[in-house]
Every structure is written in C-alpha cells, then in structure tokens.
C-alpha positions as CSV (number, residue, x, y, z in Angstrom):
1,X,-13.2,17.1,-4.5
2,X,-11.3,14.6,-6.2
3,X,-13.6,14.9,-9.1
4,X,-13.6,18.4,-9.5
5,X,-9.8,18.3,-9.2
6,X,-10.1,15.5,-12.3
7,X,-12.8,17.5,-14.2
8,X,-10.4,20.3,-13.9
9,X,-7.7,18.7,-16.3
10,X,-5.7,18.2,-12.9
11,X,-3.8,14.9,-11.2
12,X,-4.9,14.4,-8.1
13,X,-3.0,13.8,-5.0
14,X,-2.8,12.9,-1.2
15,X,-0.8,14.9,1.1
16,X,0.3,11.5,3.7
17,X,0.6,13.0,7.0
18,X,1.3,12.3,10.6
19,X,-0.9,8.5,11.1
20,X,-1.7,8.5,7.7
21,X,0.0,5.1,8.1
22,X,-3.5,3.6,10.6
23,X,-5.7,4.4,8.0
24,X,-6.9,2.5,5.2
25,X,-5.1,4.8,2.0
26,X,-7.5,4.9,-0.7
27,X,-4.8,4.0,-3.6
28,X,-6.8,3.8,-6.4
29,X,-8.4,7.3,-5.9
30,X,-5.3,9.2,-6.3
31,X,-2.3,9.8,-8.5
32,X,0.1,11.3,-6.7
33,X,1.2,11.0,-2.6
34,X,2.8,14.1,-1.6
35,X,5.2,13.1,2.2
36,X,3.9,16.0,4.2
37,X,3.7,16.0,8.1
38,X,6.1,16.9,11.0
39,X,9.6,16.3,10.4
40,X,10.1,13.9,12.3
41,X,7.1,11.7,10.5
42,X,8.4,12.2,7.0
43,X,12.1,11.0,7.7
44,X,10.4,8.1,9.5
45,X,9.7,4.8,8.8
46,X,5.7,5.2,8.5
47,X,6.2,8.0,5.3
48,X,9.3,5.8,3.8
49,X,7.2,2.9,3.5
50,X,4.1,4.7,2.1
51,X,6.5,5.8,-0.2
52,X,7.7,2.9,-1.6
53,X,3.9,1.5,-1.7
54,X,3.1,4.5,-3.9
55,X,6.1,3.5,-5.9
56,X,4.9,0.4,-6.5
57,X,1.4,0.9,-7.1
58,X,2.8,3.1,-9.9
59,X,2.6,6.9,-8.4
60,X,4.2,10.0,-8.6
61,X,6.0,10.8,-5.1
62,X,6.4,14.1,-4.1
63,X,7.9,15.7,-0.6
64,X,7.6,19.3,0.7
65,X,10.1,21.3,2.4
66,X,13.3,19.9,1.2
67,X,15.7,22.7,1.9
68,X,19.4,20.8,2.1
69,X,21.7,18.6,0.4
70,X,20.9,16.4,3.2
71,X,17.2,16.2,2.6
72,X,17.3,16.4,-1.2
73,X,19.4,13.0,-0.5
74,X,16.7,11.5,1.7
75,X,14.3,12.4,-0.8
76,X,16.1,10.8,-3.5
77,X,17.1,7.4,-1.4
78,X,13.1,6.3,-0.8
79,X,11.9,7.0,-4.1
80,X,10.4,10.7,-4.6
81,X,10.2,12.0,-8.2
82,X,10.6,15.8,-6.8
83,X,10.4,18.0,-4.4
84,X,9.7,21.2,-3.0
85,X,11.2,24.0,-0.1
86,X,11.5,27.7,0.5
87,X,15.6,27.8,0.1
88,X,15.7,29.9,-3.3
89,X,13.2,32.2,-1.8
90,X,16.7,33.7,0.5
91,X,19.2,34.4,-1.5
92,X,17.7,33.3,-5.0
93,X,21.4,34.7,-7.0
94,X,23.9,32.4,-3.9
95,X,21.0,29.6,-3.8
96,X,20.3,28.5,-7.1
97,X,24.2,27.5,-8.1
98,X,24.1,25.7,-4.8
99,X,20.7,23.7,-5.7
100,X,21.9,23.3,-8.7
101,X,25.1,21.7,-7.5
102,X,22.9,19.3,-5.4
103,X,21.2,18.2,-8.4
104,X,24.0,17.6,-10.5
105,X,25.8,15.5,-7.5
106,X,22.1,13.3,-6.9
107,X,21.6,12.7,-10.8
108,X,25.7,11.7,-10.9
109,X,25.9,9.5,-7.3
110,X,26.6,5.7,-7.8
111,X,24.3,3.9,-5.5
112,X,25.9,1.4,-3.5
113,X,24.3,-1.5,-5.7
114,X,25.4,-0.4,-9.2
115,X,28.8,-0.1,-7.7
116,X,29.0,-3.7,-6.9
C-alpha cells in the first residue's frame, strides 16, 4: 500500500503500536511514525524511544488521542510535531479557548536546559 499511498500525492506513515518495539521498523519506507497503541504503551518507554529514533532518522512524529494539558506536555517533552484527540468534539465553544491556552503555555515553556 505504501505505494499507492505515495502515488497518491500522500506521506506515508506507521502507526507504532503495542511491540512495535521487537520488530525490525522498516525506517526507510516511511515518513512519518504516528505513537498509537494502549495507553499505557505510548507513555512508555518502548513508544518514547521509537520516537526519538524517528526524530533522528529525520521524521515527522505524530500521537493520537491527546486530550489534556497533561498529555499535550508528554507529547511535546519526547519530540512529536502534533497531535490529535476528540476533546473539541464536547464542548467545541468551552474547549477551544482551553486548547488554545495549552498551546500558547507549550510554545512559551522554558525547558529546564535553556534555563540554565
């Protein structure tokens, strides 16, 4: 499909799930990894890591279902260009000041290392 997907005008990408990390990732195949999986394997250290070999190899890095501050931040800390989640769909008119908010505060934060 990859092809196709190419052919089509598209990037392609690889949704990294739960043991993604056993396998051999075919890096050169893809331009984007998208952290999928259970929760508790994308705030793990098997999706971080694959992360920050994407970011090194040069990809975009993308997670799904980021719906908090507290996410958004996680995101954010090991590398991932955006992100999606289903918080605007409740609520859009409350939601999107909030999101926005979290945005602003991410895009503003001193990392501990540019504070030194």
């Amino acid at each position: 499909m990859l092809d196709w997907i190419r052919y089509a005008g598209f990037p392609v990408a690889l949704v990294a799930q739960d043991g993604l990390e056993h396998l051999a990732v075919p890096w050169d195949d893809f331009d984007a990894l998208f952290i999928g999986g259970t929760t508790s394997w994308k705030l793990g250290t098997a999706a971080r890591g694959l992360a920050a070999e994407a970011k090194r190899r040069g990809k975009w890095v993308h997670m799904g279902r980021v719906n908090s501050l507290r996410r958004l931040r996680y995101a954010d800390a090991i590398g991932c260009d955006s992100a999606d989640g289903t918080y605007l769909t409740y609520a859009p008119d409350a939601n999107l000041p909030r999101l926005l908010g979290w945005l602003r505060e991410i895009h503003n934060q001193t990392t501990l290392w540019a504070a030194a």
